[in-house]
SELUM-636962 format. One line per field, with one value per residue (C-alpha): residue number from 1; x negated, y negated, z. Coordinates in pm, 1 decimal, padded with zeros to 6 digits. Example, Ala and Ser with C-alpha at 12.3 -4.5 7.8 and 13.67 -1.06 7.14 Angstrom:
BEGIN
n <- (1,2)
u <- (-01230.0,-01367.0)
v <- (00450.0,00106.0)
w <- (00780.0,00714.0)
END
This chain:
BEGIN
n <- (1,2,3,4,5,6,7,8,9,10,11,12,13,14,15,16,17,18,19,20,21,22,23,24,25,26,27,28,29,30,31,32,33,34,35,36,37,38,39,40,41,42,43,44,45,46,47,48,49,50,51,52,53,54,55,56,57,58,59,60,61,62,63,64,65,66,67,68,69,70,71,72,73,74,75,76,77,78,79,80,81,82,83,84,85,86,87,88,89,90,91,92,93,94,95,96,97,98,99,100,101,102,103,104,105,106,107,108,109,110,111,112,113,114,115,116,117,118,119,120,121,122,123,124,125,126,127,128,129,130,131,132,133,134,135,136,137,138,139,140,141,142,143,144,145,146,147,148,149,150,151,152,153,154,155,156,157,158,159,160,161,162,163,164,165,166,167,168,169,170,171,172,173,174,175,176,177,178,179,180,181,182,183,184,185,186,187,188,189,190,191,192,193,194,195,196,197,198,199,200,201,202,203,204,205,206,207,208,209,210,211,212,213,214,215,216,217,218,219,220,221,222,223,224,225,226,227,228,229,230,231,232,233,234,235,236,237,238,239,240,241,242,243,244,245,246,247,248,249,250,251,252,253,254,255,256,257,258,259,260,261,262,263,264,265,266,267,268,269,270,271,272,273,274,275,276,277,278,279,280,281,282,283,284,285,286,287,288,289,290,291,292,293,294,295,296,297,298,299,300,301,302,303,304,305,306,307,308,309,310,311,312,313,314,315,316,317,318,319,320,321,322,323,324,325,326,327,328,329,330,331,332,333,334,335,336,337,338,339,340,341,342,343,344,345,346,347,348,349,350,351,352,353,354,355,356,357,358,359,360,361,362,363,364,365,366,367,368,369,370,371,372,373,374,375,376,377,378,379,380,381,382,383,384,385,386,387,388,389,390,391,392,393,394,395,396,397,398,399,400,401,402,403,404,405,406,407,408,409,410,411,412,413,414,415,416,417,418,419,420,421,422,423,424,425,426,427,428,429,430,431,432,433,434,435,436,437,438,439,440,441,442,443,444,445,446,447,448,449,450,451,452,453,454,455,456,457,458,459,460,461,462,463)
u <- (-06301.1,-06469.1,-06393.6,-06740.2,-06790.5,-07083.4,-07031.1,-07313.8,-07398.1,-07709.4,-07749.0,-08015.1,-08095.5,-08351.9,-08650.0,-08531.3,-08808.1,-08835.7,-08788.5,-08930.3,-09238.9,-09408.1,-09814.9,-10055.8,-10284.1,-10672.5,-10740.1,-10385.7,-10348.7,-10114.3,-09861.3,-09883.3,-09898.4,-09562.4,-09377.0,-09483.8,-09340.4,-08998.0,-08732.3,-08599.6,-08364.6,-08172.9,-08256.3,-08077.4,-07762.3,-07684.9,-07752.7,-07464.7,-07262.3,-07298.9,-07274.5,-06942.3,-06750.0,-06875.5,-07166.4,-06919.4,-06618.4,-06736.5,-06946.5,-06635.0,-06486.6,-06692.1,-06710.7,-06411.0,-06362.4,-06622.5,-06476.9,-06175.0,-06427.9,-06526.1,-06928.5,-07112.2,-07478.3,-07608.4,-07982.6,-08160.3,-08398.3,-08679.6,-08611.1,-08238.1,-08413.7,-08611.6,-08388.2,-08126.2,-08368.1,-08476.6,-08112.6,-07886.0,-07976.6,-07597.3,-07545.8,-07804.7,-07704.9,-07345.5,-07534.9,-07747.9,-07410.9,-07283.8,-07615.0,-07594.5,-07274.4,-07353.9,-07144.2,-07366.2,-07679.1,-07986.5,-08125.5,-08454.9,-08482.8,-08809.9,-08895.0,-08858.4,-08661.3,-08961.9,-09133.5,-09437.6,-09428.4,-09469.8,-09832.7,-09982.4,-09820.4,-10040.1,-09918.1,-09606.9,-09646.7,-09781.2,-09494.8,-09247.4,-09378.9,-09433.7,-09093.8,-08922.6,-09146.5,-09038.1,-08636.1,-08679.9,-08862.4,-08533.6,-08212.4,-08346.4,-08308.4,-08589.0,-08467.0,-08532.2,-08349.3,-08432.6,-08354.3,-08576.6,-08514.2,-08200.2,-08172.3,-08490.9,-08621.9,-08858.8,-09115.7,-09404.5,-09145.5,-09047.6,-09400.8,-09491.9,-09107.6,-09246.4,-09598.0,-09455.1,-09254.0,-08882.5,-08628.9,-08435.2,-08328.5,-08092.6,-08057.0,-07793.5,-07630.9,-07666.4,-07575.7,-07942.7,-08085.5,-07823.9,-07769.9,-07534.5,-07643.8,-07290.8,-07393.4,-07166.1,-07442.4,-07736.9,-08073.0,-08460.5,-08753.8,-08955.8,-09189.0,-08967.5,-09236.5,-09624.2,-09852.0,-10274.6,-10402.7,-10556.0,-10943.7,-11185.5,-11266.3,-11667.6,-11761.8,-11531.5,-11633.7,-11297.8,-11041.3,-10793.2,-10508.3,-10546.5,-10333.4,-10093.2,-10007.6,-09944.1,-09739.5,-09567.7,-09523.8,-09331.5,-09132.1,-09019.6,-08977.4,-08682.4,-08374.8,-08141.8,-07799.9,-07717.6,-07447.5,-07139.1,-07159.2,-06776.0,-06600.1,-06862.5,-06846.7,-06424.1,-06457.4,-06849.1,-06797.9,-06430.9,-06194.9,-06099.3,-06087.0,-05778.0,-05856.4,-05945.3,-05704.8,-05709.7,-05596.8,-05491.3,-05676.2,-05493.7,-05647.3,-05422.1,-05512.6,-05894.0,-05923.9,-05685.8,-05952.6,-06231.0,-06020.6,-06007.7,-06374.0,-06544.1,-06812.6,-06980.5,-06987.4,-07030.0,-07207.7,-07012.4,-07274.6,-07208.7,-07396.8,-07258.7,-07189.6,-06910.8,-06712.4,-06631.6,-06885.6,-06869.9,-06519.7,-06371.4,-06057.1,-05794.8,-05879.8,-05716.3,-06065.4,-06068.6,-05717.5,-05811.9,-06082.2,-05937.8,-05642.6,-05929.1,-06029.7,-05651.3,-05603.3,-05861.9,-05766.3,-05436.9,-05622.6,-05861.6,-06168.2,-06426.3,-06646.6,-07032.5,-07414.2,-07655.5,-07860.8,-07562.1,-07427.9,-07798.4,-07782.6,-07450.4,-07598.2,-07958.8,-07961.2,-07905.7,-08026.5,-08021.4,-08335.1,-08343.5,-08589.2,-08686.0,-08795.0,-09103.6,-08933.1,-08742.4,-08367.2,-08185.6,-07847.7,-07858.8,-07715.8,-07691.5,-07944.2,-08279.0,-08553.2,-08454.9,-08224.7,-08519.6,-08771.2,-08534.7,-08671.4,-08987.7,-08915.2,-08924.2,-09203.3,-09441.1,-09285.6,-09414.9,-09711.9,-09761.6,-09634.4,-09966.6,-10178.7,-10105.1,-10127.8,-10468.2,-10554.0,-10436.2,-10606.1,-10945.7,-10937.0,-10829.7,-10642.0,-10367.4,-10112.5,-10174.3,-10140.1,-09757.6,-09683.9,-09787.7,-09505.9,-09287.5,-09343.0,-09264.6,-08953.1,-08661.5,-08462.6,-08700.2,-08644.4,-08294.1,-08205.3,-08354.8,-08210.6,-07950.3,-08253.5,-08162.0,-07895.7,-07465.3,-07232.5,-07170.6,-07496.3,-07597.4,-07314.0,-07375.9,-07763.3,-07579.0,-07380.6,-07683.6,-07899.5,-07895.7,-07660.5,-07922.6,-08135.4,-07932.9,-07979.1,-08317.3,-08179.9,-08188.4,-08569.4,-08726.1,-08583.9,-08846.5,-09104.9,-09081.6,-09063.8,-09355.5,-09516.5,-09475.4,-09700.6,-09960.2,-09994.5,-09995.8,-10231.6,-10473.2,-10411.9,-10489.0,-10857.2,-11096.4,-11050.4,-11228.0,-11520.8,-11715.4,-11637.1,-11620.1,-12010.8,-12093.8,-11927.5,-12234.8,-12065.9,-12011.5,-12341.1,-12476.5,-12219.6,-12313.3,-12682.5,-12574.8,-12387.6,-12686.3,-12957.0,-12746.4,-13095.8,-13259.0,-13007.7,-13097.3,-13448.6,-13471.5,-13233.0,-13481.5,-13758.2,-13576.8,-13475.2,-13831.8,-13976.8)
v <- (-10838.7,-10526.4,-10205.4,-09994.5,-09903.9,-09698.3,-09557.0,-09474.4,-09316.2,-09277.6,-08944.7,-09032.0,-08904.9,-09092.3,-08880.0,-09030.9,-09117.3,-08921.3,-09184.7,-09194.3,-09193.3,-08850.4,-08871.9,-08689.8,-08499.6,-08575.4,-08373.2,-08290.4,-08126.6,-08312.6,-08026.2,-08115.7,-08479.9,-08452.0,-08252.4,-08548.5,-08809.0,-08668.5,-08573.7,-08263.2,-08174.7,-08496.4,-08508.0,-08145.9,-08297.1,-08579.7,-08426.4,-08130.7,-08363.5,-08552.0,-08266.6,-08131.8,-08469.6,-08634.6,-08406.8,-08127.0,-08262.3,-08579.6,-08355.9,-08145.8,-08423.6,-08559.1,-08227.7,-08197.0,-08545.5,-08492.8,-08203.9,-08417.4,-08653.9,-08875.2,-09004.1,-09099.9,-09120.3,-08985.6,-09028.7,-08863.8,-08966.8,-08657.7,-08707.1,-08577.2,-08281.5,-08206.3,-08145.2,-08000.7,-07741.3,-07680.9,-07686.2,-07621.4,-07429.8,-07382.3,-07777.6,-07832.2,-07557.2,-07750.1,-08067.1,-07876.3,-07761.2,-08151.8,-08263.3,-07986.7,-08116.0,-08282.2,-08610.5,-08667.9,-08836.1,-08808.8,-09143.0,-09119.5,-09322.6,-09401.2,-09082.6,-09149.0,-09453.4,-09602.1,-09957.5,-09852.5,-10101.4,-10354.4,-10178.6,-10014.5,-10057.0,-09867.1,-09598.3,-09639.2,-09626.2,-09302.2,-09149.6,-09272.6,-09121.2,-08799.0,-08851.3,-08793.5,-08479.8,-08328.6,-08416.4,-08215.0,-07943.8,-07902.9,-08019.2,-07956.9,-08304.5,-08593.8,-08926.9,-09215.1,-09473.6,-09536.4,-09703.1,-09810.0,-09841.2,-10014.1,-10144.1,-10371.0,-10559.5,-10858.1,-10954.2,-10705.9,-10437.4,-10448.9,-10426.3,-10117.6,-09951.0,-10019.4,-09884.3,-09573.4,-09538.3,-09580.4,-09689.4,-09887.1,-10005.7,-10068.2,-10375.6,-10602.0,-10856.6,-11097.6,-11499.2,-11628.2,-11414.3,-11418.8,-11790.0,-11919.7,-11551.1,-11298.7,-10965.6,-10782.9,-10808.5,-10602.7,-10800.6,-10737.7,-10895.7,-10831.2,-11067.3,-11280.0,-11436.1,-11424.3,-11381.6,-11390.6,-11045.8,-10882.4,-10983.2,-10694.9,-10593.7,-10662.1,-10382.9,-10097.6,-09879.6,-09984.2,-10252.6,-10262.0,-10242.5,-10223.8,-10441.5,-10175.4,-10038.7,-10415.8,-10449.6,-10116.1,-10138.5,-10527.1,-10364.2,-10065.2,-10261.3,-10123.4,-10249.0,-10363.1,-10323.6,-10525.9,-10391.6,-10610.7,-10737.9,-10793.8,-10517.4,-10231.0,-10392.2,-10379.7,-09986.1,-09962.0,-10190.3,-10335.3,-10056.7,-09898.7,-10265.2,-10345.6,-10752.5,-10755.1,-10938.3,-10670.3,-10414.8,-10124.9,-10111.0,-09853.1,-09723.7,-09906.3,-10264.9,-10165.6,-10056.2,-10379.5,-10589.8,-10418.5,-10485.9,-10844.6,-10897.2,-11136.2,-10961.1,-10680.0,-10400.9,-10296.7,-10129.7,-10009.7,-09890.0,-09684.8,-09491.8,-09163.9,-09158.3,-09391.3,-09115.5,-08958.9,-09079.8,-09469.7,-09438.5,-09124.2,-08885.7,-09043.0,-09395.9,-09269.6,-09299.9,-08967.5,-08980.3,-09304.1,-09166.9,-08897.1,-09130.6,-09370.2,-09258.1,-09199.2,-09595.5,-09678.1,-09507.8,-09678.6,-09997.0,-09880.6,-09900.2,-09616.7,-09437.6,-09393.5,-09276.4,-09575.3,-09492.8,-09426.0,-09811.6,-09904.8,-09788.5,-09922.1,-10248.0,-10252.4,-10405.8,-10766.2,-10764.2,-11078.3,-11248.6,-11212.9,-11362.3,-11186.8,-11351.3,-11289.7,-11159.1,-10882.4,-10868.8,-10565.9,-10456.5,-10465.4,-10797.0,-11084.6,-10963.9,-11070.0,-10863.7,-11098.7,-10765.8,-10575.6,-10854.5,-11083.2,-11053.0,-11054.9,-10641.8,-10570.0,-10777.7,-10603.7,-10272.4,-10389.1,-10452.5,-10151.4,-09897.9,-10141.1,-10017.7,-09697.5,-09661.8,-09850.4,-09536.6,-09271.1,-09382.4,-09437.1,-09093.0,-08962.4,-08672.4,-08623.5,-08485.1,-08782.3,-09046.2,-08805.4,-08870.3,-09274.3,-09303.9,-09134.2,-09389.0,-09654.1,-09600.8,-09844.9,-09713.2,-09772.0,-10142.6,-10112.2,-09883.7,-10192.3,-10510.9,-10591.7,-10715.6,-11019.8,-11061.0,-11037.5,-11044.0,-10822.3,-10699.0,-10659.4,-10419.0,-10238.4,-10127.2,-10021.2,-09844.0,-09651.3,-09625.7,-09281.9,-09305.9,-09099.1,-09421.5,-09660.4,-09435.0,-09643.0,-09996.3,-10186.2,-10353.2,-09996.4,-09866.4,-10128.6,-10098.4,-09680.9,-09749.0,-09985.7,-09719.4,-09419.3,-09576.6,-09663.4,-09302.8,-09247.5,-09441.5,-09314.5,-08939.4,-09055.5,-09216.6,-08876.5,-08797.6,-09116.9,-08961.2,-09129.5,-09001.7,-08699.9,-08712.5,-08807.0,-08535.5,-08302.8,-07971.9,-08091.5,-08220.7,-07873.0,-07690.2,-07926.3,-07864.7,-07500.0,-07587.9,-07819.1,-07567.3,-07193.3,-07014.0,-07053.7,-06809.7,-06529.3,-06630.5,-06658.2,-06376.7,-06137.1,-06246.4,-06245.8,-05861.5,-05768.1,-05974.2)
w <- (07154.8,07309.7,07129.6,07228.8,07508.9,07728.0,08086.5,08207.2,08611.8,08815.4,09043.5,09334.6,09665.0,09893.0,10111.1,10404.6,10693.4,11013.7,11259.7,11548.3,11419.9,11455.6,11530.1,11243.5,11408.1,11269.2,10989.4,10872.4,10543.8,10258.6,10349.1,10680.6,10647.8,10489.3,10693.5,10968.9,10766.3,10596.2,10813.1,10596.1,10792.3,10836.6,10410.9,10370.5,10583.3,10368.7,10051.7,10131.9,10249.4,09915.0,09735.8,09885.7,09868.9,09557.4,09345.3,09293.0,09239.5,09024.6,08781.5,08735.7,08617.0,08374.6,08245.7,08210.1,08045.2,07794.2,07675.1,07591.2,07396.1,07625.6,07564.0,07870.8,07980.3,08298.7,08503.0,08788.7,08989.2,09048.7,09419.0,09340.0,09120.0,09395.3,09668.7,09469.0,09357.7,09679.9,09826.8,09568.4,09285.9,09169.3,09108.9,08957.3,08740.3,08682.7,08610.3,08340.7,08169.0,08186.7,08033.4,07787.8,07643.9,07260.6,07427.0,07728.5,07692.2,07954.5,08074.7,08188.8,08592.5,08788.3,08932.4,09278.1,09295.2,09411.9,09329.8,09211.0,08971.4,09200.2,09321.7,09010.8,08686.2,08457.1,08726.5,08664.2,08282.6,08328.7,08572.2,08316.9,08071.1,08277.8,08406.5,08024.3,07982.1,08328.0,08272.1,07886.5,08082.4,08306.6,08115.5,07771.7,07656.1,07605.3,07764.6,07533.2,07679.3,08058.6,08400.0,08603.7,09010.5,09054.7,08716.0,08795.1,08504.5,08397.0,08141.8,08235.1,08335.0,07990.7,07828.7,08058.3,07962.8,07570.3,07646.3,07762.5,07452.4,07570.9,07255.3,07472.6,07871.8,08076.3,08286.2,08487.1,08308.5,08597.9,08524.4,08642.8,08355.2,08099.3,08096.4,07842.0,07695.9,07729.9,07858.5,07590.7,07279.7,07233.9,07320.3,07288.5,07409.7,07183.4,06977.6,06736.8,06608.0,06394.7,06673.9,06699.1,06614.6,06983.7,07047.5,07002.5,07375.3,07283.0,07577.0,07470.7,07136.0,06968.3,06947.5,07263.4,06983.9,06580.3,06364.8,06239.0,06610.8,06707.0,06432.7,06482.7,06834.9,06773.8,06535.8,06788.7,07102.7,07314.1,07286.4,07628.2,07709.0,07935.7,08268.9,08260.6,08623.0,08720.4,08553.5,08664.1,09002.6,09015.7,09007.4,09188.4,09469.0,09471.3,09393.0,09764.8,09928.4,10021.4,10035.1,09649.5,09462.5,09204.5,09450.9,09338.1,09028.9,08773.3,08460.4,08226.8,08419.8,08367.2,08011.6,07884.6,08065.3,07872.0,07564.9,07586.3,07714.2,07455.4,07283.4,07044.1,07336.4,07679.0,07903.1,08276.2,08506.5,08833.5,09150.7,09063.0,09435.9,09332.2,09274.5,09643.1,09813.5,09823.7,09746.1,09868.2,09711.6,09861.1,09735.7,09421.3,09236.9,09077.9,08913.9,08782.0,08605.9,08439.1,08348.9,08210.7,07839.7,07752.1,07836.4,07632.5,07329.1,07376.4,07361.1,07093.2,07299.3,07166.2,07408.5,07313.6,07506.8,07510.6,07246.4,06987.4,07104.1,06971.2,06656.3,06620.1,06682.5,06642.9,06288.5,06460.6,06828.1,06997.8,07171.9,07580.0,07765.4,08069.0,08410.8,08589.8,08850.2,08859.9,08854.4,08985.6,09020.6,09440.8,09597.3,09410.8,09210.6,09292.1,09478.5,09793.3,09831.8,09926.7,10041.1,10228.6,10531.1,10765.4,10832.9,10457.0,10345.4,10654.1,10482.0,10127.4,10255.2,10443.3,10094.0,09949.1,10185.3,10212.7,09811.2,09817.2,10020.3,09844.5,09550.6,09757.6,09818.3,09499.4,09610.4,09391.3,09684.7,09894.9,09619.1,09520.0,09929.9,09910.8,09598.1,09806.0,10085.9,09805.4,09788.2,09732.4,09980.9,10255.7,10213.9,10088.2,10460.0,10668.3,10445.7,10730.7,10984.3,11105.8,10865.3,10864.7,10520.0,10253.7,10190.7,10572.7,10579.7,10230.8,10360.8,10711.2,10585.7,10397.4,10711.6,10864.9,11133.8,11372.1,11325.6,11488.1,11862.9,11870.5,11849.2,11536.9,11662.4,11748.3,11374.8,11238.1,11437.7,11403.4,11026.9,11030.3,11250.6,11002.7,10730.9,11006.0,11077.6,10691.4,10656.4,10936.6,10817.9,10488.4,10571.8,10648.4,10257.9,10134.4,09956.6,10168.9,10485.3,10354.8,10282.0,10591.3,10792.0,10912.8,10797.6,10521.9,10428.7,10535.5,10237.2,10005.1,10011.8,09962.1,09675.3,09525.5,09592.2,09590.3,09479.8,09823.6,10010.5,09859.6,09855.2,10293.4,10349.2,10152.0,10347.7,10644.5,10597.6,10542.0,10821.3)
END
């Protein structure tokens, strides 16, 4: 039976669109681009709102519970960071102070929430990595266990997570992964066993690997606790609906559950909108909380952060194989959440194209803005499209209610519309247009040859 036990929240904010689509005028700076694609405003609205009914109150209370002992983990997306910094210095200042506590641990998330994996995954390698650095820079601590967006994982998501050093991951435990597999054991994916030593690359001056780093980095693949579907879901998803069978949920109900799950451990993972937000103050969900960690005492259920539930375990981790697609915590768990239908897949296809760009024209702003544009939530907002149920009504509920003034067919083709004019914004800084812009050609001879100004201005003034 169960007896450790990790809680562990995400804290995210999307950059919401600015719908209808708002025309770039030629030559546009990145600034400016920006300020043509993001509707700030609308952005500013929703995260106060947030704030007052659910960021406030909820990190309150998980202060307040870990000073009573309680051990939780906690991750935030940069596009949280970012607007709280520019909006609300003081919360973020109460979320430092949670973070700082010696029973919180930081969980490092994809920056922007965004699914750059799925376009450039040496990329995203390097933003993890520059993720962990940034979240030290501002709370102090270095993540070393991380999630990606929405929990996504698979075989080469899990290679990239161990090139960019992580000790360990989170995932959903979902049944189409697990298998026979129970999602309350630690697991790795790591090679289990004697492999070919890497092939010399013939046209680079070294080895692509040595020996000893293979061997090292085998030995130091991350570990991955794996969310326990139903029980997170009973408090993330289930807890205010009056239809579920387990209606009302009390804390006592809860932690005996967790008590008699089968298994070494468990991980509970949450939106930390849960608390508020998704389910508001009157549901009861905040009282059951704080009631929570006394219940599981009584039931001799320990609280711990991610990475102590590793080392508890890590001496005999269980083999997981991974999929080649990804699995995710949205829906039933599969990325037909966000590429279900025709209006997503023209949206994937568009955050391609507008990437592709951005990297054509190397400019480091406009390649930030086209990760931006690839964000989760921008397929997540428009996953109801043709569509009724459960989930149709989950991404409604999401979409900026401003949105739906258009009609739900204009909201696409606005949306679709937005990376066009990206996209077209983005093309006069190819190099290569660059070049051949006359002005342009005229400053760079002055550049190449700077010693024949002076040289005709002198004669000039003594004509």
């Amino acid at each position: 039976m169960v007896a450790d036990l990790a809680i562990y929240t995400v804290v995210h904010q999307p950059r919401r669109l600015k719908l209808p689509a708002q025309p770039i005028p030629r030559g546009a700076t990145p600034e400016d681009i920006a300020h043509c694609l993001f509707d700030e405003r609308m952005n500013e609205h929703y995260f106060r709102k947030v704030a007052q009914y659910s960021y406030y109150p909820a990190a309150q209370m998980f202060l307040d519970l870990v000073r009573q002992g309680m051990k939780f983990s906690i991750g935030f997306s940069l596009s949280f960071i970012r607007q709280a910094e520019t909006w609300d210095s003081a919360l973020l200042d109460l979320f430092r102070e949670l973070v700082a506590h010696e029973n919180v641990e930081l969980i490092g998330v994809e920056p922007y929430h965004s699914f750059l994996f799925l376009l450039d995954m040496p990329a995203f390698v390097t933003s993890m990595q520059e993720m962990a650095q940034e979240l030290e820079t501002i709370f102090g601590k270095r993540p070393v266990v991380t999630d990606t967006t929405e929990m996504c994982m698979s075989a080469s998501l899990y290679d990239a997570l161990d090139m960019a050093g992580f000790h360990g991951a989170l995932m959903d435990g979902r049944p189409w992964v697990m298998g026979w597999r129970e999602s309350t054991h630690l697991y790795r994916h790591g090679d289990e066993a004697p492999y070919a030593l890497p092939i010399e690359n013939k046209r680079a001056r070294r080895p692509v690997r040595k020996a000893g780093a293979a061997r090292e980095a085998r030995n130091s693949s991350p570990y991955l606790l794996t969310r326990h579907l139903e029980l997170s879901d009973d408090v993330g998803y289930r807890f205010s609906n009056r239809s579920w069978g387990g209606y009302p949920l009390y804390a006592d109900t809860y932690a005996n559950w967790i008590a008699h799950t089968r298994g070494d451990l468990l991980l509970l993972g949450w939106d930390f909108e849960t608390f508020g937000e998704h389910h508001r103050r009157d549901s009861g969900i905040f009282d059951f909380m704080r009631a929570l960690p006394g219940e599981l005492q009584r039931y001799h259920v320990d609280t711990y952060t991610a990475s102590e539930l590793i080392e508890r375990y890590r001496a005999q981790p269980h083999y997981l194989p991974l999929p080649v697609y990804p699995t995710t915590w949205a829906g039933s768990g599969g990325m037909e959440f966000f590429l279900g239908n025709e209006a997503q897949k023209t949206i994937l296809q568009l955050m391609g194209e507008v990437y592709g760009m951005a990297r054509l024209t190397g400019n480091e702003d406009l390649i930030d803005l086209a990760v931006w544009l690839a964000q989760s939530d921008n397929l997540h907002l428009i996953q109801w499209y043709g569509k009724s149920g459960p989930e149709a009504e989950v991404s409604a509920y999401f979409t900026p209610s401003e949105w739906w003034s258009l009609g739900p067919n204009r909201v696409i083709t606005e949306q679709q519309q937005v990376y066009i004019n990206a996209l077209r914004a983005m093309q006069p800084y190819v190099p290569a247009r660059l070049w051949r812009k006359p002005e342009r050609k005229s400053q760079r001879r002055k550049e190449q040859f700077p010693e024949r100004v002076p040289e005709l201005s002198y004669v000039a003034r003594h004509a």
